[in-house]
SEBAMI-432949 format. One record per residue (C-alpha): residue number from 1; residue in three letters; y, z, x. Coordinates in pm, whole numbers, padded with zeros to 5 digits, m for minus. Layout:
// SEBAMI-432949
(vexvex NUM, 'ALA', (Y, Z, X))
...
This chain:
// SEBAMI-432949
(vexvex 1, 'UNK', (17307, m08849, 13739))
(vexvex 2, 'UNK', (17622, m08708, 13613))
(vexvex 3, 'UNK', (17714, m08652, 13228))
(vexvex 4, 'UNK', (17786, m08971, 13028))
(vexvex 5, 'UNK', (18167, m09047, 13023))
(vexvex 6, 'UNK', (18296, m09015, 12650))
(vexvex 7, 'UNK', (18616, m09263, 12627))
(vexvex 8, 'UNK', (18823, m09121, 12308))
(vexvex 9, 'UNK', (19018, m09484, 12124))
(vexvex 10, 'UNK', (19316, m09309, 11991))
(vexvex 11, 'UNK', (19499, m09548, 11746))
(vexvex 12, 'UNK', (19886, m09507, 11658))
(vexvex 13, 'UNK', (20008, m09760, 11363))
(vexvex 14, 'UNK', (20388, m09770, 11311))
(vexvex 15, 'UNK', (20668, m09953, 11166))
(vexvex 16, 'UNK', (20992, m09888, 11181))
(vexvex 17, 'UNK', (21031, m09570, 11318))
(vexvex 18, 'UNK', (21207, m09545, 11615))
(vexvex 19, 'UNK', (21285, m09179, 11556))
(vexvex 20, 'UNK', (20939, m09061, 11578))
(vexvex 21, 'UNK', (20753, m09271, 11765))
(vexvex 22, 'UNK', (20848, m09170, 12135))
(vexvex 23, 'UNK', (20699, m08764, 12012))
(vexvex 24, 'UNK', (20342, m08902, 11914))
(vexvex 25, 'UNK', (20331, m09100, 12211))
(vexvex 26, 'UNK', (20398, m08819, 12441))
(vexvex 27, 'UNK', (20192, m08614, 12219))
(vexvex 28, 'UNK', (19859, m08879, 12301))
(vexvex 29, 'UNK', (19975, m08939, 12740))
(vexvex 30, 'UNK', (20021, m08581, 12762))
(vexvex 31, 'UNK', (19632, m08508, 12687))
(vexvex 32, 'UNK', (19445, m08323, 12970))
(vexvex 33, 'UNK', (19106, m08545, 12861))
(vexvex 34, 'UNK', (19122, m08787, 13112))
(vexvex 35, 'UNK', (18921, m09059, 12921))
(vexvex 36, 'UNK', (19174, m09168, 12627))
(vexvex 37, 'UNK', (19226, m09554, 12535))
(vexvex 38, 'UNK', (19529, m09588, 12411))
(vexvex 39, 'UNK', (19587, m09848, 12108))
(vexvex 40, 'UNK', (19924, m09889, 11970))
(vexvex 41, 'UNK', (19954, m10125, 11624))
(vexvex 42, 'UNK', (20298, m10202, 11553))
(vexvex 43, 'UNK', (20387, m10369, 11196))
(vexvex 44, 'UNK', (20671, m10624, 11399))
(vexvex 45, 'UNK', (20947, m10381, 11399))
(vexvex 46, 'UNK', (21300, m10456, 11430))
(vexvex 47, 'UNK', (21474, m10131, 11482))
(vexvex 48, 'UNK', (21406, m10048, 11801))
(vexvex 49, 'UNK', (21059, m09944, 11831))
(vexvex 50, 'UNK', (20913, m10196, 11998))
(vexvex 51, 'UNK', (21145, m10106, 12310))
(vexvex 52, 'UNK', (21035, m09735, 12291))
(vexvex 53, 'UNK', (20704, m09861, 12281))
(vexvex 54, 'UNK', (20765, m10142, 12638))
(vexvex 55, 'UNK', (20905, m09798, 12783))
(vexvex 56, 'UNK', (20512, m09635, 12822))
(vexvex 57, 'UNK', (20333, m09971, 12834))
(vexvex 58, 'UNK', (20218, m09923, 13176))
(vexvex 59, 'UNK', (20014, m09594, 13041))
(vexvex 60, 'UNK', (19884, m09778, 12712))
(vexvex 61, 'UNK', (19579, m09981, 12710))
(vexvex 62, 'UNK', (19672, m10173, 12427))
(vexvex 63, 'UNK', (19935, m10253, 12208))
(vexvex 64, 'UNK', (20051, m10546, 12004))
(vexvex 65, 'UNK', (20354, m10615, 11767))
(vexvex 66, 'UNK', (20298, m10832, 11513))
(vexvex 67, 'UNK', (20295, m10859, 11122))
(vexvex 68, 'UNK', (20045, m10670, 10875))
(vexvex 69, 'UNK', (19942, m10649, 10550))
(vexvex 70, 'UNK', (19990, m10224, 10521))
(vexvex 71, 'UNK', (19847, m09950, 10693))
(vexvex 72, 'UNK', (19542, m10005, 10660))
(vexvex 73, 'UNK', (19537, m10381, 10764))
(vexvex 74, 'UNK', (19719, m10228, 11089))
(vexvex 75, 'UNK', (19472, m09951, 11111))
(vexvex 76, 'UNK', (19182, m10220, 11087))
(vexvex 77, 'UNK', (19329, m10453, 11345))
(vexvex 78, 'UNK', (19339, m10113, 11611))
(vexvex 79, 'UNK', (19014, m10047, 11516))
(vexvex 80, 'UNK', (18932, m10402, 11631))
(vexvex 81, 'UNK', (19056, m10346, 11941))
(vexvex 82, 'UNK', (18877, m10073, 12040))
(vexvex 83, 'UNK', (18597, m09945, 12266))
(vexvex 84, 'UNK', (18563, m09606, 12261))
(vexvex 85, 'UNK', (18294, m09371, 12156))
(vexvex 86, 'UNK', (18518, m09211, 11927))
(vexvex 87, 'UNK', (18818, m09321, 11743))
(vexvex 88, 'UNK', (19082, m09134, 11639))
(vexvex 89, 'UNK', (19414, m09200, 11408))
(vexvex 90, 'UNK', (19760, m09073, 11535))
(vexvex 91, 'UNK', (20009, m09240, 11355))
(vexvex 92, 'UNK', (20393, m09227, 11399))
(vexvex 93, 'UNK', (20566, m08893, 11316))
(vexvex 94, 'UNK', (20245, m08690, 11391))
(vexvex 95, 'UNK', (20159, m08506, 11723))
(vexvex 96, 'UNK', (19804, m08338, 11808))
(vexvex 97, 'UNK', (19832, m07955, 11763))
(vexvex 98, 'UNK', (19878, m07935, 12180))
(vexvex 99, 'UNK', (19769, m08144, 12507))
(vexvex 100, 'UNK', (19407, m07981, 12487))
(vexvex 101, 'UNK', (19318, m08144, 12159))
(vexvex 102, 'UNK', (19071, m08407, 12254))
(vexvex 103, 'UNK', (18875, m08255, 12535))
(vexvex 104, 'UNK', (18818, m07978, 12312))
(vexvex 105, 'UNK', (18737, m08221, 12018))
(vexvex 106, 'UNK', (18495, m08408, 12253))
(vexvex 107, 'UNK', (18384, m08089, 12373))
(vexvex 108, 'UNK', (18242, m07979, 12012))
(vexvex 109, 'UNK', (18128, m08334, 11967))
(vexvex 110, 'UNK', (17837, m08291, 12246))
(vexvex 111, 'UNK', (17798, m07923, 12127))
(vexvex 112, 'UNK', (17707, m08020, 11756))
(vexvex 113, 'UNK', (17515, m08313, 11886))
(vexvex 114, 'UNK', (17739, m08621, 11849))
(vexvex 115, 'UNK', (17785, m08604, 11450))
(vexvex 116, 'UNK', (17926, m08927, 11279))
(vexvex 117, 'UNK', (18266, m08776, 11204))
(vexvex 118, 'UNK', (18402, m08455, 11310))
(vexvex 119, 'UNK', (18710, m08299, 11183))
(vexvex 120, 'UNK', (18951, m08000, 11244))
(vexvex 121, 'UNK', (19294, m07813, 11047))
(vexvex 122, 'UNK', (19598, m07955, 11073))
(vexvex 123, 'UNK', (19899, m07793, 11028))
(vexvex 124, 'UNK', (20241, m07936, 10812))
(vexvex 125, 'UNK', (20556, m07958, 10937))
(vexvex 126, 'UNK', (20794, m07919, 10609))
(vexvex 127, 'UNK', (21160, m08089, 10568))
(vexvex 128, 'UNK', (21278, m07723, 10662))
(vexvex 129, 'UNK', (21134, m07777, 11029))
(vexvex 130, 'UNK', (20905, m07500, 10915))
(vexvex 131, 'UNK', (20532, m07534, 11026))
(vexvex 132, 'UNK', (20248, m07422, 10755))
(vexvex 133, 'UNK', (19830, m07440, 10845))
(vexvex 134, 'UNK', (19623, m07643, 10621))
(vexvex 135, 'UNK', (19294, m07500, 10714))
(vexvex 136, 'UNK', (19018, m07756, 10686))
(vexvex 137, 'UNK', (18705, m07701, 10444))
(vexvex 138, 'UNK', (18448, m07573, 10549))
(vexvex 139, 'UNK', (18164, m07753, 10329))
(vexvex 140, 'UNK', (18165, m08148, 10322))
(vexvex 141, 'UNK', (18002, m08111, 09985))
(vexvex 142, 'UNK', (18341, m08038, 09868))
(vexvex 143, 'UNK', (18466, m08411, 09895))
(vexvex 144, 'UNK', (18290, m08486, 09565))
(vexvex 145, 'UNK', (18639, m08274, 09479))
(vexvex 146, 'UNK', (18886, m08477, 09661))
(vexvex 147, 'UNK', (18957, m08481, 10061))
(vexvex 148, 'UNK', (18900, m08132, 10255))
(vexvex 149, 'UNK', (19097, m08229, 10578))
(vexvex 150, 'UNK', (19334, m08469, 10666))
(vexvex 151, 'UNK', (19243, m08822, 10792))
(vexvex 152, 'UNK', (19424, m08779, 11227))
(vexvex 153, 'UNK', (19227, m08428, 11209))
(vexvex 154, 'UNK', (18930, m08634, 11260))
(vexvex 155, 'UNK', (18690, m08805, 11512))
(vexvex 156, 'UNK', (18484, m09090, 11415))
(vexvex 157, 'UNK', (18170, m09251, 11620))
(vexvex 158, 'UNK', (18352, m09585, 11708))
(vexvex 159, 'UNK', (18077, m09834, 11654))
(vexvex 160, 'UNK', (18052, m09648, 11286))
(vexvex 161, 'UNK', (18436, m09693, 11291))
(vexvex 162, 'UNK', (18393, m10099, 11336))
(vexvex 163, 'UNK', (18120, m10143, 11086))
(vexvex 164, 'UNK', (18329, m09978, 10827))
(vexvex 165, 'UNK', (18722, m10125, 10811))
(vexvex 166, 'UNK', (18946, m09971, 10555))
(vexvex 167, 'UNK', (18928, m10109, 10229))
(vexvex 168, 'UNK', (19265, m10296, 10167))
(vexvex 169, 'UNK', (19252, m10388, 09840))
(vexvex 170, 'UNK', (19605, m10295, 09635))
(vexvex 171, 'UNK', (19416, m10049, 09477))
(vexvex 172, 'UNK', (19343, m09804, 09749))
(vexvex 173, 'UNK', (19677, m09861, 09882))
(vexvex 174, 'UNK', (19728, m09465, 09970))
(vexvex 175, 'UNK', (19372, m09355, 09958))
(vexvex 176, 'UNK', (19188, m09608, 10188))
(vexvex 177, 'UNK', (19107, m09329, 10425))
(vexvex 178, 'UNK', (18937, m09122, 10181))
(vexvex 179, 'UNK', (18752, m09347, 10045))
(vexvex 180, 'UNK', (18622, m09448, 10418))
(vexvex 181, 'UNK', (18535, m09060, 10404))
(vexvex 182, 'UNK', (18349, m09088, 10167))
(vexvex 183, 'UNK', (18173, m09344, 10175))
(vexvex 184, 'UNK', (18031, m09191, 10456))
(vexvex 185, 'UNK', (17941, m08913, 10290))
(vexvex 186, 'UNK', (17809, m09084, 10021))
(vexvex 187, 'UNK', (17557, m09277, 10305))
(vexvex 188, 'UNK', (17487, m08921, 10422))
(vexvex 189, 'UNK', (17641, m08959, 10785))
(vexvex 190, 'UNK', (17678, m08615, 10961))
(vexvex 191, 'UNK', (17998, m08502, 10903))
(vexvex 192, 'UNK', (18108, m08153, 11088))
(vexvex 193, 'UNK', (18344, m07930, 11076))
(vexvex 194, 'UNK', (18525, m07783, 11424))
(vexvex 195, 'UNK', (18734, m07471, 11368))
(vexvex 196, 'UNK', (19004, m07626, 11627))
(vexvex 197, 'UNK', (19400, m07692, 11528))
(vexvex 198, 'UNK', (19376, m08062, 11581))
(vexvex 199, 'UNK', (19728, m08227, 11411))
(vexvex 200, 'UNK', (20063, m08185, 11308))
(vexvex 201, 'UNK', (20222, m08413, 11067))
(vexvex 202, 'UNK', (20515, m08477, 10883))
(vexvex 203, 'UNK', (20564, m08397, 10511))
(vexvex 204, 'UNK', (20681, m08676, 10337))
(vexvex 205, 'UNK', (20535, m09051, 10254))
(vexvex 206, 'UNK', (20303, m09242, 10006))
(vexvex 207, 'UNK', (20078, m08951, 10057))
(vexvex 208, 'UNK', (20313, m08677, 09962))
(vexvex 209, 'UNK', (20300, m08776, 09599))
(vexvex 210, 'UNK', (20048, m08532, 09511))
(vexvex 211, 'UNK', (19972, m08659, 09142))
(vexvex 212, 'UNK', (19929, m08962, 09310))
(vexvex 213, 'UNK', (19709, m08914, 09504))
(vexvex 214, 'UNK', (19476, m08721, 09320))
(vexvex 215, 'UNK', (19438, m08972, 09055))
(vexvex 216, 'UNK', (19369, m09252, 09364))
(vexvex 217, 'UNK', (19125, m08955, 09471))
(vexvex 218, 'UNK', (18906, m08892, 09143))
(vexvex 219, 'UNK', (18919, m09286, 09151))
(vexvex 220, 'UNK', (18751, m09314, 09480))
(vexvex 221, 'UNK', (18497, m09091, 09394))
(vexvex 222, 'UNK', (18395, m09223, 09042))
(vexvex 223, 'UNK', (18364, m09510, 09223))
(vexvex 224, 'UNK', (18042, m09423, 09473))
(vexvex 225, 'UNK', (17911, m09145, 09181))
(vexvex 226, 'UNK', (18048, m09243, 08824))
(vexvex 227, 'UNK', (17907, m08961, 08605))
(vexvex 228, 'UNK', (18031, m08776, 08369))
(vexvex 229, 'UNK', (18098, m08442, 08547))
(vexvex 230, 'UNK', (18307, m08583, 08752))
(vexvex 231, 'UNK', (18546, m08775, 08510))
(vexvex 232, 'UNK', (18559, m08484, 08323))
(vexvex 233, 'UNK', (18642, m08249, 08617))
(vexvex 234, 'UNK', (18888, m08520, 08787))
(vexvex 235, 'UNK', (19041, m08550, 08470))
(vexvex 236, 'UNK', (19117, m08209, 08368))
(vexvex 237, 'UNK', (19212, m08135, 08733))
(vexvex 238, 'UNK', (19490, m08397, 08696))
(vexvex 239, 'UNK', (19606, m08274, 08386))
(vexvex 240, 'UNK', (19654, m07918, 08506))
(vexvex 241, 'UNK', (19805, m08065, 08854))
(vexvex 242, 'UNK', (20037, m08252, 08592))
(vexvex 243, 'UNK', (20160, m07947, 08386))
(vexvex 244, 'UNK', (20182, m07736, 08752))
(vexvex 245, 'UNK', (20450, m07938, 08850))
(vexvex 246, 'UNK', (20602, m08053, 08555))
(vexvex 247, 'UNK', (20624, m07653, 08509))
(vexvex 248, 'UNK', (20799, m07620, 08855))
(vexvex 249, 'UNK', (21087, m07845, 08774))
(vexvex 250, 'UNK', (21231, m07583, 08541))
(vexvex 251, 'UNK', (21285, m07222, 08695))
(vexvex 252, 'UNK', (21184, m07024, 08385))
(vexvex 253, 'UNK', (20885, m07219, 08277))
(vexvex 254, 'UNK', (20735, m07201, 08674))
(vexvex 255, 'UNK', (20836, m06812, 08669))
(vexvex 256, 'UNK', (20611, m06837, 08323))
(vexvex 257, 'UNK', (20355, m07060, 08520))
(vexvex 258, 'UNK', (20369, m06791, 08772))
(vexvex 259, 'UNK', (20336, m06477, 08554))
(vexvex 260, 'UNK', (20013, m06632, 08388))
(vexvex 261, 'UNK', (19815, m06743, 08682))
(vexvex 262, 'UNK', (19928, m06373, 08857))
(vexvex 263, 'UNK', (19779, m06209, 08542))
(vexvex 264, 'UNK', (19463, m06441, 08543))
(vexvex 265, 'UNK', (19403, m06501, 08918))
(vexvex 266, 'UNK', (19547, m06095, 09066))
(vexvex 267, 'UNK', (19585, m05868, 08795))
(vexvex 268, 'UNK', (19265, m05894, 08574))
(vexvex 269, 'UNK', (18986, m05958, 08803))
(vexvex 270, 'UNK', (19155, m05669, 09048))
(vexvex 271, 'UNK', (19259, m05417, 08761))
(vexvex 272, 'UNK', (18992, m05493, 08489))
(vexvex 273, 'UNK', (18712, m05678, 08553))
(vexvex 274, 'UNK', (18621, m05542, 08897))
(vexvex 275, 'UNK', (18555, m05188, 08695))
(vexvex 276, 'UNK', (18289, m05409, 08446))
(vexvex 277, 'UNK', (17974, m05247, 08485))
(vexvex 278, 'UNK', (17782, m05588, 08435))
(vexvex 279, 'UNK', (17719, m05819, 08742))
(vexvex 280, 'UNK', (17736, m06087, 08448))
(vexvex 281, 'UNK', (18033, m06048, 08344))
(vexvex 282, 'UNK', (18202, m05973, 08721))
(vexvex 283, 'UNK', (18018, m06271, 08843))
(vexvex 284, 'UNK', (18059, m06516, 08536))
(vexvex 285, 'UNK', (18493, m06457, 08567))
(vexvex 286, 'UNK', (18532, m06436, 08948))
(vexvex 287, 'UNK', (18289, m06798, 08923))
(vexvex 288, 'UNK', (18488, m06953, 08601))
(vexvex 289, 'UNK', (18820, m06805, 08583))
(vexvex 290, 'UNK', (18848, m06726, 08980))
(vexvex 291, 'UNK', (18647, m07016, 09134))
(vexvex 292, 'UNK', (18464, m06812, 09360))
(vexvex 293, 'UNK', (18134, m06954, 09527))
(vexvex 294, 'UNK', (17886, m06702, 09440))
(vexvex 295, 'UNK', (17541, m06804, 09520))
(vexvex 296, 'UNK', (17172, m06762, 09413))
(vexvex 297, 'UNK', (17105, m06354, 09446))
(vexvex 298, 'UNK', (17488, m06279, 09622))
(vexvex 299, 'UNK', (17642, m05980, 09438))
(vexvex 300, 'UNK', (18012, m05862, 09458))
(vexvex 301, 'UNK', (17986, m05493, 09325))
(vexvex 302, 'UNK', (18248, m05320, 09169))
(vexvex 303, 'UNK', (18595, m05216, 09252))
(vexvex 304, 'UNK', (18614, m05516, 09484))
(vexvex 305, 'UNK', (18984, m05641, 09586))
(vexvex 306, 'UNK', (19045, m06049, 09557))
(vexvex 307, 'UNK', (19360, m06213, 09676))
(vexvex 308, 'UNK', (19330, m06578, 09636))
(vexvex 309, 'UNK', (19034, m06803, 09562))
(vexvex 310, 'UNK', (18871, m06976, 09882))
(vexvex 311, 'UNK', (18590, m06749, 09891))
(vexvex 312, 'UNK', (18208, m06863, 09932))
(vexvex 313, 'UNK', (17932, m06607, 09921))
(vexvex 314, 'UNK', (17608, m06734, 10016))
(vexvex 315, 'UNK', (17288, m06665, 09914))
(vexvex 316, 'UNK', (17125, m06300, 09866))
(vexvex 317, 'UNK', (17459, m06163, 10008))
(vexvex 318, 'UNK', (17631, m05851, 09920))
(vexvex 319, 'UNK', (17976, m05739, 09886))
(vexvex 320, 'UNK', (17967, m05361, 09855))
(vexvex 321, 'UNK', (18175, m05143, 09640))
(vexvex 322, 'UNK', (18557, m05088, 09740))
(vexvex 323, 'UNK', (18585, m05427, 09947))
(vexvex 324, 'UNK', (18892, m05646, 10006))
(vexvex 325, 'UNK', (18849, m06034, 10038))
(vexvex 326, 'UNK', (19150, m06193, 10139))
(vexvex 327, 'UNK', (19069, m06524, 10011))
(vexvex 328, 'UNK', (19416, m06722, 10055))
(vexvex 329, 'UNK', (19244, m06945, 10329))
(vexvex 330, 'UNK', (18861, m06990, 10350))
(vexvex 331, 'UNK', (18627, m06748, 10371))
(vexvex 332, 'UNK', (18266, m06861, 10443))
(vexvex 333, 'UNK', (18029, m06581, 10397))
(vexvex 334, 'UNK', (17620, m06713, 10522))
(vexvex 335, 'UNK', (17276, m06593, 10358))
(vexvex 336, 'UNK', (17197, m06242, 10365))
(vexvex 337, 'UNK', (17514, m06077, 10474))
(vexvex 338, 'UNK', (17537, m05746, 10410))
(vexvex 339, 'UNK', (17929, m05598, 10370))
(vexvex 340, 'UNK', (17906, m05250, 10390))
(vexvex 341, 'UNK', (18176, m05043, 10115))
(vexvex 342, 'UNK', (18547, m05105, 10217))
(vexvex 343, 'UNK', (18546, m05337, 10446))
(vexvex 344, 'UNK', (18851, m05571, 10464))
(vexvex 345, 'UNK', (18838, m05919, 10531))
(vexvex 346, 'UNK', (19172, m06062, 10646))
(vexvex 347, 'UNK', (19273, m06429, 10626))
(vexvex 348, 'UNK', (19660, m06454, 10632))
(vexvex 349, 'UNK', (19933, m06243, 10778))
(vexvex 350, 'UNK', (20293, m06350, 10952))
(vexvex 351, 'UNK', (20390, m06418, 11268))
(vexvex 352, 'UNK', (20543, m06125, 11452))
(vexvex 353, 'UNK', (20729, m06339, 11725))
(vexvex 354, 'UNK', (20852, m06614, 11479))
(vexvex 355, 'UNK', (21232, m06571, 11391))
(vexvex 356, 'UNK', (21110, m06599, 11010))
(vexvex 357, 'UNK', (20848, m06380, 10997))
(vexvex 358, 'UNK', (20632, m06724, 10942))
(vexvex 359, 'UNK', (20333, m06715, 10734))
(vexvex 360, 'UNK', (19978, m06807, 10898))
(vexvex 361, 'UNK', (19697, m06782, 10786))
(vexvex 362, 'UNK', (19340, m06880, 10949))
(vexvex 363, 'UNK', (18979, m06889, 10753))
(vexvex 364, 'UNK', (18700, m06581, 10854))
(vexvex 365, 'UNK', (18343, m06767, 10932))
(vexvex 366, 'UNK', (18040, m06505, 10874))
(vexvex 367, 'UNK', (17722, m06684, 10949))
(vexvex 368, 'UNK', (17371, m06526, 10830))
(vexvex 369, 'UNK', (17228, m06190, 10882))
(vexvex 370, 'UNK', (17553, m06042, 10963))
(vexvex 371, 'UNK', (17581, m05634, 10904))
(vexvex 372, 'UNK', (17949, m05494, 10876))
(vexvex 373, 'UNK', (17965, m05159, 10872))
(vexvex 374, 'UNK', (18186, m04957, 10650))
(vexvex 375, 'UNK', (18527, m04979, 10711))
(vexvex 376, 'UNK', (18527, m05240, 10948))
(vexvex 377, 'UNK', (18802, m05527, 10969))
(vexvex 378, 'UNK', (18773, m05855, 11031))
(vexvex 379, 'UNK', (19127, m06044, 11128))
(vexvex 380, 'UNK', (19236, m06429, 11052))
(vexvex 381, 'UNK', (19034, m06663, 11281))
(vexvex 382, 'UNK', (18739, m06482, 11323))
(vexvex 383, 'UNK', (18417, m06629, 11363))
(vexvex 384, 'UNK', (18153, m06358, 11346))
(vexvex 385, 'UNK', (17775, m06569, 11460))
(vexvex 386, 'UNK', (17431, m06482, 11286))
(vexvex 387, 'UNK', (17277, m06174, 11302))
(vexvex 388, 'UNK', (17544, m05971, 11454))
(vexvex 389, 'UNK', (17650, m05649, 11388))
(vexvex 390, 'UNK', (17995, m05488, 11338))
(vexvex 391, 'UNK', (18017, m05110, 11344))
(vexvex 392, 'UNK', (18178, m04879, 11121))
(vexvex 393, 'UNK', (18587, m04882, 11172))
(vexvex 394, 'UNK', (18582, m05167, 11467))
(vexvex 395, 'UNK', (18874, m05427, 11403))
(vexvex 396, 'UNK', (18714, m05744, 11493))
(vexvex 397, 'UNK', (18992, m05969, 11672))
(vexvex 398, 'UNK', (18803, m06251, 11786))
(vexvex 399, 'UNK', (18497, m06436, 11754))
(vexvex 400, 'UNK', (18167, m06209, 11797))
(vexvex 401, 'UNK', (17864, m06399, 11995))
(vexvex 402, 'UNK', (17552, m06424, 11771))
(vexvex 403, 'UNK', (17298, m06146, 11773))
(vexvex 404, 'UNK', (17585, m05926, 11981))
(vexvex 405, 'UNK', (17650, m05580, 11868))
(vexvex 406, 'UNK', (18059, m05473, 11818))
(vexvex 407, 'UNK', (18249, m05185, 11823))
(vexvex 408, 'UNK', (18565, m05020, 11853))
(vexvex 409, 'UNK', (18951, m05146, 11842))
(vexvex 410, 'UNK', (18976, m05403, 11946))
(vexvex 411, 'UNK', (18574, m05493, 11875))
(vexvex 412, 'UNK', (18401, m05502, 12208))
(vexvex 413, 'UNK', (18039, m05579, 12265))
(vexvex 414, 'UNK', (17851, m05273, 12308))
(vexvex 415, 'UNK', (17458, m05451, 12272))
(vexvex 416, 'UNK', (17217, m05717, 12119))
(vexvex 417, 'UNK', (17028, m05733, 11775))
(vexvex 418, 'UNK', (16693, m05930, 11817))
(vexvex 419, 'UNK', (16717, m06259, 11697))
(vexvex 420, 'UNK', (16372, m06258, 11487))
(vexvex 421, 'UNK', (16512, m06175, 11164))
(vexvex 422, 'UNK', (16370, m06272, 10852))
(vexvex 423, 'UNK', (16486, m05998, 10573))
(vexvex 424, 'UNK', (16665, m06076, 10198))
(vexvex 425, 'UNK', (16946, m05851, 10118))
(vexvex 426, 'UNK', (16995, m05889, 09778))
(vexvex 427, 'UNK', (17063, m05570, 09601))
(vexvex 428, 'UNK', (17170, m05604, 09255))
(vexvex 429, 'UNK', (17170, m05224, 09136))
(vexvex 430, 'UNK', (17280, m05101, 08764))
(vexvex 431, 'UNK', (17644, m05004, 08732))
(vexvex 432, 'UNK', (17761, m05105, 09105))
């Protein structure tokens, strides 16, 4: 018997926009995964759409054109229509990352066995034309925080999909798809994370009204969990969002904004408080003042370099002496990972082909039991798998197989660690 076809519902809701919608459907027919349903919702345009939309009918499954009450209420009425084991959302103005998008996303479906909603980055296209990577969290936890990846970077099991409609009630008018998110969450569906560029969208919309959004957020979440933590922490979250940008709309008060969180967030923990001789008092600023994961037994020891903020250090871990943690995209550090003295950890750099010198940046995965040796470096992207081993001065370009052995520049595989390994690494010494 052969392997069970997957069919992948992929949903496109528009209104309206007859300058966008011909580049998401290409985006969705030019696919290489041969099993796509095409749904197409259309709010009863009059501009023009609908005739882009006749144009490709032969090559969509479904499409209608008829009035809606919102997004959502078109969203909902695709869903409807669907029969796919998965359902996706690529709405008018947005484009998956390139044409091997869902046979890759179906691909790490079967491999981390058929969650309830899997997700990947997405990447923002500014007014500018210029393209920035919104790298997706790597910790569902975090959406008791607000969303950690946008709603078309994600795959949903499509009977889930049907039992669950957006809520379209006026007052989850932008935030409907969160609070799908998190409901499932909150029922404790598997949701997984896929390190794969999955969408490109538009800035711009309801959605781009960031204060907005974060107080429809915290509302959404008070909502399954209404305690007191999280009022408090949605609510002085919005005021500081509040001050950040009512900051930026003067030049002098954000170059004040930006001289304070530089001292704060660069200068002090980099130039003072990584020379503290006191885990306590490292730990207890890069944690507070920082936000730095640091878990049960992990120690960063001193002289340690920190650029940005999205670092998590997992349990019994160690960060030797003299390291640099790039932390302006994720880094995920596992249990009992042990960083040998200056080695660099790389998340962001620029683009050397792009005309701009564009910024990218990609998050660093280190699973458990990983050993880097001094003076290694690890480069944006990287996934390094359990229990291997990176040798003293390789430059690790690309992902490292688990248990495999690296070395040299560009890392190559040079052997195998056994895979029984059962050892703590915490190591907490005075004054380090």
């Amino acid at each position: 018997m052969g392997e069970e076809v997957v069919t992948v519902s992929v949903i496109t809701v528009v209104y309206n926009a007859i300058s966008t919608i011909e580049k998401t459907i290409l985006s969705v027919l030019n696919q290489t995964y041969p099993d796509i349903e095409y749904v197409v919702i259309d709010g009863a345009s009059t501009d023009g759409t609908v005739d882009v939309i006749k144009k490709y009918s032969d090559k969509i499954a479904i499409w209608a054109s008829e009035p809606d009450k919102g997004i959502f209420d078109a969203m909902n009425k695709g869903i409807l229509r669907t029969n796919g084991s998965l359902v996706n959302f690529m709405n008018s103005g947005d484009t998956f990352y390139d044409n091997c998008v869902v046979e890759d996303m179906v691909k790490g479906w079967k491999e981390n066995n058929c969650p309830d909603i899997l997700y990947g980055n997405a990447w923002i296209e500014h007014l500018s034309g210029k393209l920035e990577r919104l790298s997706a969290g790597r910790n569902p936890n975090d959406l008791r925080k607000g969303p950690v990846f946008r709603h078309g970077a994600m795959f949903v099991n499509g009977l889930l999909q049907k039992q669950y409609l957006f809520n379209t009630e006026k007052k989850y008018k932008i935030c409907a798809d969160f609070d799908f998110i998190y409901h499932m969450y909150f029922l404790g569906k598997r949701i997984v994370v896929h390190d794969r560029d999955v969408l490109i969208y538009s800035d711009g919309g309801a959605s781009s009204n960031i204060l907005e959004c974060a107080r429809l957020n915290g509302m959404v979440v008070m909502s399954y969990t209404p305690k007191i933590k999280y009022r408090v922490f949605f609510s002085v979250y919005y005021i500081l969002l509040w001050l950040k940008l009512s900051l930026k709309k003067s030049k002098f008060t954000y170059t004040v904004y930006l001289f304070f969180t530089r001292f704060f967030w660069h200068y002090l923990p980099n130039y003072l408080v990584a020379y503290v001789p006191f885990y306590f008092l490292r730990h207890g600023y890069y944690r507070f003042i920082c936000g730095i994961k640091i878990a049960k037994g992990a120690s960063i020891h001193m002289r340690a370099y920190i650029r940005g903020r999205r670092i998590r250090l997992g349990k019994n871990s160690i960060v030797n002496h003299s390291c640099m943690l790039d932390g302006r995209d994720i880094i995920s550090i596992g249990e009992n990972v042990s960083i040998s003295p200056y080695v660099h950890i790389i998340t962001a750099s620029h683009d050397a082909n792009s005309s701009d010198f564009a910024y990218v940046s990609k998050p660093v995965i280190i699973e458990d039991y990983v050993w880097l040796g001094s003076r290694a470096t690890v480069l944006p992207g990287v996934t390094i798998g359990k229990g291997a081993v990176v040798a003293t001065g390789a430059v690790v370009t690309k992902n490292v197989d688990p248990y495999a052995v690296v070395a040299g520049v560009p890392a190559r595989k040079i052997g195998e660690r056994p895979e029984n390994l059962q050892y703590n690494t915490k190591w907490v010494p005075f004054f380090d």
